[in-house]
C-alpha positions, 0 to 999 in steps of 0.5 A: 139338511136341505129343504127346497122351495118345491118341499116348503110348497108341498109342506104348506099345501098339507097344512092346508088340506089338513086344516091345520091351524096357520100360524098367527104373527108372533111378537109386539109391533115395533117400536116407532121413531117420532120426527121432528115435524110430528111424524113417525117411522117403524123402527123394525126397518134399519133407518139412516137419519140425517140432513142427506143421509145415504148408504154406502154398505148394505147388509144382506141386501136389505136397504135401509130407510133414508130419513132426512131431518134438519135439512139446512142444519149444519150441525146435522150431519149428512147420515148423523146417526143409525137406528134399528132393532137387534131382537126386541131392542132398539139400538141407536149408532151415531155414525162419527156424527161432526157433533155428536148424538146425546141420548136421554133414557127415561129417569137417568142423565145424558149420555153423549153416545161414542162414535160408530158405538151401538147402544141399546135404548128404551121406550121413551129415550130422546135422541138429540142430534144437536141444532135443536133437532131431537128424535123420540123413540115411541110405543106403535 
């Protein structure tokens, strides 16, 4: 079945003359990513992090968020590592990173993530991209 946009307005027009209740935004904010100099950015966006990060594929038309960190940091690579989320949870894609990501879950080891690989992650992982530079995975 096909709905217009012209049924869709007419749907939301009723709605209103009738006094029915709008719906209410659904779901807890999303997850942020605190940056190395103290920032943050949503997670509920694709991010491409690196020290010059660029997208080459766009899925569905939606363009991801660039985010540099380590700018002269040869360790980082130019788009190191792939951040989003797949429902409710956060995935993080190292992106066949020069030196690899490691990841630190709450409560458990290190784990140096393979390459082009998503891998889900908690609240409260740290993303290490090497050079010193780490990324944490927050509340809103």
């Amino acid at each position: 079945m096909t709905v217009a946009a012209a049924d869709i307005r007419r749907m939301r027009e009723e709605r209103e003359r009738s006094g029915a209740p709008q719906a209410a935004p659904s779901g807890p904010a999303a997850p942020v990513l605190r940056l190395p100099g103290g920032g943050t950015e949503s997670i509920g966006h694709e991010l491409l992090i690196g020290r010059a990060p660029s997208a080459n594929r766009v899925a569905a038309g939606r363009l991801p968020k660039l985010v540099r960190v380590g700018v002269d940091d040869p360790d980082i690579s130019r788009t190191h590592v792939r951040l989003g989320l797949e429902g409710d949870t956060v995935v993080v894609t190292d992106l066949d990173s020069r030196n690899g990501t490691i990841v630190v879950q709450p409560g458990k080891a290190p784990v140096r993530l393979r390459g082009g690989e998503p891998t889900p992650v908690l609240v409260g992982t740290v993303i290490d991209l090497g050079g010193g530079v780490t990324l944490a995975i927050e509340e809103p």
